[in-house]
N, C-alpha and C positions, 0 to 999 in steps of 0.2 A: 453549878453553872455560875461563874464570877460577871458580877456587874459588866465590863466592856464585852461578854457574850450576848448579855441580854439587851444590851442598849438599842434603841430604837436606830434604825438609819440616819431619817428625818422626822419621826412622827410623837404622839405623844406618849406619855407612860401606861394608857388606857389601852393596850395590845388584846389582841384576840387568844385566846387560852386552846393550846393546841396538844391532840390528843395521838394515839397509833402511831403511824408510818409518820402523819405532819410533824409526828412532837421530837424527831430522831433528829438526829448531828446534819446529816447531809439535808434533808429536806425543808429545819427548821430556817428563815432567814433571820433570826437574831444570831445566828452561828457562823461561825467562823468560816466551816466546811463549806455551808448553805453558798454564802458569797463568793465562794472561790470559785466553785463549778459553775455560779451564772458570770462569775468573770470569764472565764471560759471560754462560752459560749457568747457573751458582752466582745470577748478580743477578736472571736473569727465571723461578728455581723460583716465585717471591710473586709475579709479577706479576699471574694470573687472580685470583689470593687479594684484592689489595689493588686489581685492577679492578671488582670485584665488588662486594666490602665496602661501598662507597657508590653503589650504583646505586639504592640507594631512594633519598639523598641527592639523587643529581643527577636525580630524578624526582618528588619530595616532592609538588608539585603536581597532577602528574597522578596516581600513584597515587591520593592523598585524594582527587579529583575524579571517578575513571574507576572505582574501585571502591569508592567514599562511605566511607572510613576519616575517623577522627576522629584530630587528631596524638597522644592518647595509643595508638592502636591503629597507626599509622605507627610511633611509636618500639618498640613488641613487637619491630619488624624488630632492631633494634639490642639489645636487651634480651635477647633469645635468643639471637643473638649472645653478648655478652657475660655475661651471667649464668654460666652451664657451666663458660666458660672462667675465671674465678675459681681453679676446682679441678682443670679438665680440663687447662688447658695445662701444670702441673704435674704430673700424670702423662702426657703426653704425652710432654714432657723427661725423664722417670723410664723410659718403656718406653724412649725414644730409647738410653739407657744402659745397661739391665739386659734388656731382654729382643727389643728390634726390631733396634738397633743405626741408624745414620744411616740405612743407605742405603735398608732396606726399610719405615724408617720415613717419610722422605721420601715415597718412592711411596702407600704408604697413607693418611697426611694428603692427600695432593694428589688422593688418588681419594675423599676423605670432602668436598674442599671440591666436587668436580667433579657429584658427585654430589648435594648439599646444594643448588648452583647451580639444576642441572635439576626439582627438585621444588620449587625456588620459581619457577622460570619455568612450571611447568607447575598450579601455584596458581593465579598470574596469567592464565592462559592459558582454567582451567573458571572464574573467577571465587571462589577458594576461599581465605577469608582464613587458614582452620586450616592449610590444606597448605602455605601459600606460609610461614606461621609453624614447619611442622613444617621445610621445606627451609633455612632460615636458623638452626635448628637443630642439623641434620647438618653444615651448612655453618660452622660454628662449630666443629664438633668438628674439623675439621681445619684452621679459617684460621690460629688463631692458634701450633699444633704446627706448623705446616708452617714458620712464622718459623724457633721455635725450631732447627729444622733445619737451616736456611739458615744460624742464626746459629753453630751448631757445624761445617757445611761450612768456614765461611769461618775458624775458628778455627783446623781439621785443616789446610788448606793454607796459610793465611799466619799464622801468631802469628808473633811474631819478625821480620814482616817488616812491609808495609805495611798491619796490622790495623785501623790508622782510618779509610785510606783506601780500604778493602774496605769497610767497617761504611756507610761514608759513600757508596759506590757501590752498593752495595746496598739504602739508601735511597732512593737518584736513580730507580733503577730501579722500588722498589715505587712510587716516588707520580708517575712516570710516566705508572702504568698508572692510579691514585686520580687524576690530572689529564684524563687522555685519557678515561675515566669521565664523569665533570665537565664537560667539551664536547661528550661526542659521541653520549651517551644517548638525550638532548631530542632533538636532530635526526635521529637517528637513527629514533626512534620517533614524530616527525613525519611521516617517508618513510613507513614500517611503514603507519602508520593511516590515509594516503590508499587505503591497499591493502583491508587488513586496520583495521576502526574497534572502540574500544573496546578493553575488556579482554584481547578473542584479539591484538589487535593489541602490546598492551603484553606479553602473555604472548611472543610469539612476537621481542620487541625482546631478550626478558629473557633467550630461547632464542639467540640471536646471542649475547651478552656470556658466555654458556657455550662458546664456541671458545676463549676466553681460557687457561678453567679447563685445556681440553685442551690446551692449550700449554705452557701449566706442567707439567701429569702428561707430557708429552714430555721436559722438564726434569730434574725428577725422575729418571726413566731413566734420561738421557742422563750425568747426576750420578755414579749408582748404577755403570755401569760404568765410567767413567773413574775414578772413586774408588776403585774395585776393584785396576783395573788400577795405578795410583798405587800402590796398599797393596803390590802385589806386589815390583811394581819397584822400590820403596826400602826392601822391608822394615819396612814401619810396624810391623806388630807388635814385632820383634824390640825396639824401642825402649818398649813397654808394660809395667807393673809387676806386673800382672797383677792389680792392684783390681780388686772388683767393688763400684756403689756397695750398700748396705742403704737403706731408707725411715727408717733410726734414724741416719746418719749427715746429716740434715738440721737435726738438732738443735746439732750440731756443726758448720753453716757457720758463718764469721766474723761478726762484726758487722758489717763494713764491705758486706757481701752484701746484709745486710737495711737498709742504708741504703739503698744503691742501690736497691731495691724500692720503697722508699716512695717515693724520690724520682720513678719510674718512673712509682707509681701515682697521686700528686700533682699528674703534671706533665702526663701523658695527660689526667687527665680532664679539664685545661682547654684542650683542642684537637680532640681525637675529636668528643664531643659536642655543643662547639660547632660545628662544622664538618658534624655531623649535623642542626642546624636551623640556620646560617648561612643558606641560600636567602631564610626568612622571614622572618628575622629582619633583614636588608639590604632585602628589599622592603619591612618595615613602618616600619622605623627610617627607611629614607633616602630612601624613594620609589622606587626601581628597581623597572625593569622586570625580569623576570624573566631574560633574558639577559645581563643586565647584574651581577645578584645574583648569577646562577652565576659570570660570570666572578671577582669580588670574591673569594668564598668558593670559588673555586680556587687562589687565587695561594700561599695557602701550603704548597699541595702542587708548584705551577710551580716556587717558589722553591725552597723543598729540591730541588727534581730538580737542579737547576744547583749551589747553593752546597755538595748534602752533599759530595763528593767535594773539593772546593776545599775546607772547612773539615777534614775529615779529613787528607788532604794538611799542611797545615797544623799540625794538632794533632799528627799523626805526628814533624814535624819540633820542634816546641815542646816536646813536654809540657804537661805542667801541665792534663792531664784535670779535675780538680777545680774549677780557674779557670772552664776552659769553660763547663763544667756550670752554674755558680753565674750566669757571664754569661748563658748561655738561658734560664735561669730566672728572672731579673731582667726581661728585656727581654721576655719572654711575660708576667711580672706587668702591664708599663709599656702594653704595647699593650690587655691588657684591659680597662684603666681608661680610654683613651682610649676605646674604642668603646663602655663603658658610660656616661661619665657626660660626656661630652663629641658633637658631633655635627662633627668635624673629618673630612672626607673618609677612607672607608674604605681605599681603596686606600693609603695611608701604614702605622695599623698593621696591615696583612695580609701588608703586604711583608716590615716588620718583624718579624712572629711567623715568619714563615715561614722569614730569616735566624736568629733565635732558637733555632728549631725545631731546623734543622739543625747548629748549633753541639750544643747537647745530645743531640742522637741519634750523634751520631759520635765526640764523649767521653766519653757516659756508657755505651754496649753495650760497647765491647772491655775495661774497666775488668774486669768480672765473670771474663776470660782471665787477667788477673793475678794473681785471688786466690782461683782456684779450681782444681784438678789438672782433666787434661781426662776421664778417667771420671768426673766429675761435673758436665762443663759443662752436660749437655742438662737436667737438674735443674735448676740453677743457672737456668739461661735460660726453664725453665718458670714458676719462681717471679719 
């Protein structure tokens, strides 16, 4: 076993001496293999989270048609969503730190999205525009903490090592689940409503896409002890300063913290959103038919799935984070001006935003490990 096998994650050289099944390739966590599989299961904790997130997206039309929503009362879906989380996922990263810690905070985000899921499929299900509003709600309170989580998991096991290209496979994986979302809703609730017509039928599509959620809360778990057992066996603590973070020691991040933020907030809102009414806005621009629109206004979650990991890889071996960043940000500028003010086939800059995309997601998240101690990451990563 060569020294960078044996090396500690985060802890001291004083490790726990491991015997049988524990002492083997796959099971051991000073190993290679060990890591990979809880990366694994590390990359699909977000996956229900970020299955879900647009299932109104990839149903815009039938929603508005099958329970007479108007698109400002379609976008509430998203709006409640996000609003909360403004503040919320900031204390979320805050409890992550001071009072849940990773592992039992994991679970309980991933039991707020799970749950948030079922009272909006079960809105859709009596015909209840409030309930299904109250459910994407609850389901907010844990999508966007549940990130944070994942993103401080993948900090505790690899900083130091292949941090971009976890950041950037952790992406692959969330917009896997946003992709397969994207194709498999519509037809899926096609089947449904030859059954089942109407609204119980859409309810009951919406109740399917909540196995997701339980997949992930299996994750979670499955997280929570292996992280455990990891903390034991290398002694994580022993390597801890023994900080605890304060609510006043936010005033004192760097500057370079709240750059990243802005840039964050900048850069999301011209892809989320759009990507939230993409469907119609390709049917009305381009004339597409509507599976045609979906496919279009999926490809920049197809693309990241393939390129985050290749450009993380990449970045890992480069450097030059900062470049990156400035590149995605450039070439997400260049594609939006193509598709607004020109009528140049979609499928060009969709492909392009979506290589854009994933260039800046995989340089600019591990950026925040560098310039912040880890009792403050889950903070860090809420704001």
């Amino acid at each position: 076993m060569d020294k960078e096998e044996t090396k500690p994650l985060l802890g001291g050289d004083d490790e726990e001496e491991l015997t049988g099944c524990g002492a083997t390739l796959p099971c051991d966590p000073r190993r290679w293999l060990h890591r990979f599989l809880v990366l694994i299961i590390m990359c699909f904790l977000s996956f229900g989270s970020y299955f879900c997130y647009d299932n109104p997206a990839a149903m815009q039309d039938t929603m508005e048609s099958v329970l007479h929503l108007s698109t400002s009362q379609f976008m509430m879906f998203y709006a409640l969503y996000s609003w909360p989380n403004v503040i919320l996922c900031f204390f979320g990263g805050f409890l992550i730190d001071r009072v849940f810690g990773i592992r039992l905070g994991a679970i309980i985000f991933a039991a707020f999205v799970t749950v948030g899921q079922v009272i909006f499929a079960l809105g859709a299900y009596i015909n209840s525009y409030w309930t299904m509003n109250m459910g994407r709600f609850v389901f907010g309170l844990g999508g966007e903490s549940l990130a944070v989580a994942q993103n401080t998991y993948a900090v505790s096991w690899f900083k130091g090592r292949e941090l971009n290209m976890v950041f950037g496979l952790q992406l692959s994986f969330s917009r896997i689940g946003s992709t397969v979302n994207m194709n498999v809703m519509q037809p899926l609730y096609n089947s449904v409503q030859n059954i089942i017509p109407g609204y119980q039928g859409l309810g009951v599509t919406l109740f399917l896409a909540t196995i997701t959620c339980g997949y992930s809360m299996c994750c979670a778990l499955a997280m929570a002890y292996y992280d455990r057992r990891a903390a034991r066996i290398l002694k994580r603590d022993g390597g801890k300063t023994g900080e605890v973070i304060q609510l006043k020691d936010v005033k004192d991040f760097p500057a370079s913290l709240w750059v990243i933020c802005i840039i964050c907030v900048a850069y999301y809102v011209t892809v989320f959103p759009f990507i939230g009414l993409g469907l119609v806005f390709f049917e009305m621009k381009f004339d597409m038919d509507p599976s045609e629109a979906n496919l279009v206004n999926s490809l920049v979650y197809v693309i990241s799935a393939g390129a985050s990991p290749v450009f993380g890889f990449l970045i890992d071996r480069t450097g030059k984070n900062i470049f990156w960043v400035l590149t995605g940000v450039t070439f997400t500028l260049g594609c939006h001006a193509i598709l607004a003010f020109t009528f140049v086939n979609p499928f060009f800059p969709m492909i392009t935003m979506g290589l854009a995309y994933s260039v800046l997601a995989s340089a600019l998240w591990p950026m925040v490990a560098l310039i912040i101690p880890e009792y403050q990451l889950g903070t860090a990563y809420g704001l």
